[in-house]
C-alpha positions as CSV (number, residue, x, y, z in Angstrom):
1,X,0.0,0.0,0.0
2,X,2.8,2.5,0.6
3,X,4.4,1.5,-2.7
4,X,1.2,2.5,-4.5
5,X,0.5,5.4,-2.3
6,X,4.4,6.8,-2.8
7,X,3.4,7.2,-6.8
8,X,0.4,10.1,-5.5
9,X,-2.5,7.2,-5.7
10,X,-5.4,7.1,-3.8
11,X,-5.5,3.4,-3.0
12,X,-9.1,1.9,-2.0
13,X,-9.1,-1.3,0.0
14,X,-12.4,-3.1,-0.8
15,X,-13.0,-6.7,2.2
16,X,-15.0,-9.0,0.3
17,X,-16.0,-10.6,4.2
18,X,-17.2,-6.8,4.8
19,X,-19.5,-6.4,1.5
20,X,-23.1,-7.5,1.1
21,X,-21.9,-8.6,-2.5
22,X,-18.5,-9.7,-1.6
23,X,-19.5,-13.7,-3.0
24,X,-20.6,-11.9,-6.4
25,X,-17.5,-9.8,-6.5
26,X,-15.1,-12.8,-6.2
27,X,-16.8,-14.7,-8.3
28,X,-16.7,-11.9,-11.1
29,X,-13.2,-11.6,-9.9
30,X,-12.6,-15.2,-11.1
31,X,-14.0,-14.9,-14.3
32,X,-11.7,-12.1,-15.3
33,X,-9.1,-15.4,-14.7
34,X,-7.6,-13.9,-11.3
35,X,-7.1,-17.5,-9.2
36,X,-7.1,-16.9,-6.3
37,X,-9.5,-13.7,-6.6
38,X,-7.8,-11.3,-4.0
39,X,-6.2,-9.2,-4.2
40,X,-7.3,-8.0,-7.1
41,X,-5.7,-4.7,-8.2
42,X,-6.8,-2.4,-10.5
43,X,-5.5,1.3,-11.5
44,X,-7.4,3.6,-13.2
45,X,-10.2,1.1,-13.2
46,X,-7.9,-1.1,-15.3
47,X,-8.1,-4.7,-14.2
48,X,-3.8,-4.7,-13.6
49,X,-3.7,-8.3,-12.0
50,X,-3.5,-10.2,-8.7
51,X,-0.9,-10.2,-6.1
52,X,1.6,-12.2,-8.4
53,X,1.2,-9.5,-10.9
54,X,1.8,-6.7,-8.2
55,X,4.6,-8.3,-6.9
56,X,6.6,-8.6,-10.5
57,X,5.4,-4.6,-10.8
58,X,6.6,-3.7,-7.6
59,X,10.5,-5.7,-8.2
60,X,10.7,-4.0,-11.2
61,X,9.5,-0.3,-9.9
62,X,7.3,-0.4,-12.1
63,X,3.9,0.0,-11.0
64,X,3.4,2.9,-13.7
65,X,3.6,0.8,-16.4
66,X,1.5,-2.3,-14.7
């Protein structure tokens, strides 16, 4: 979170557990092919990928680009 926050984002944390929809969500979430579901991150309401995704970004400083 301080990674993404350090480029001037606005990060929003969405809990699934916490949501009334949270089971429609993850399951929408799996569709778009992210297995395991969460995190799911997305930037500029861009689907960017799942933790593994976030992780090769974030060794590369290169969350810009993601």
């Amino acid at each position: 979170m301080q990674r993404i926050n350090s480029y001037g984002a606005n990060a929003t944390i969405y809990q699934l557990d916490d949501m009334s929809n949270g089971q429609e969500v993850d399951k929408a979430l799996q569709r778009l092919g992210l297995k395991p579901s969460i995190p799911a991150v997305f930037i500029g309401q861009r689907l960017v990928g799942g933790a593994k995704r976030l992780l090769v970004c974030r060794f590369k400083e290169d969350l810009c680009q993601c």
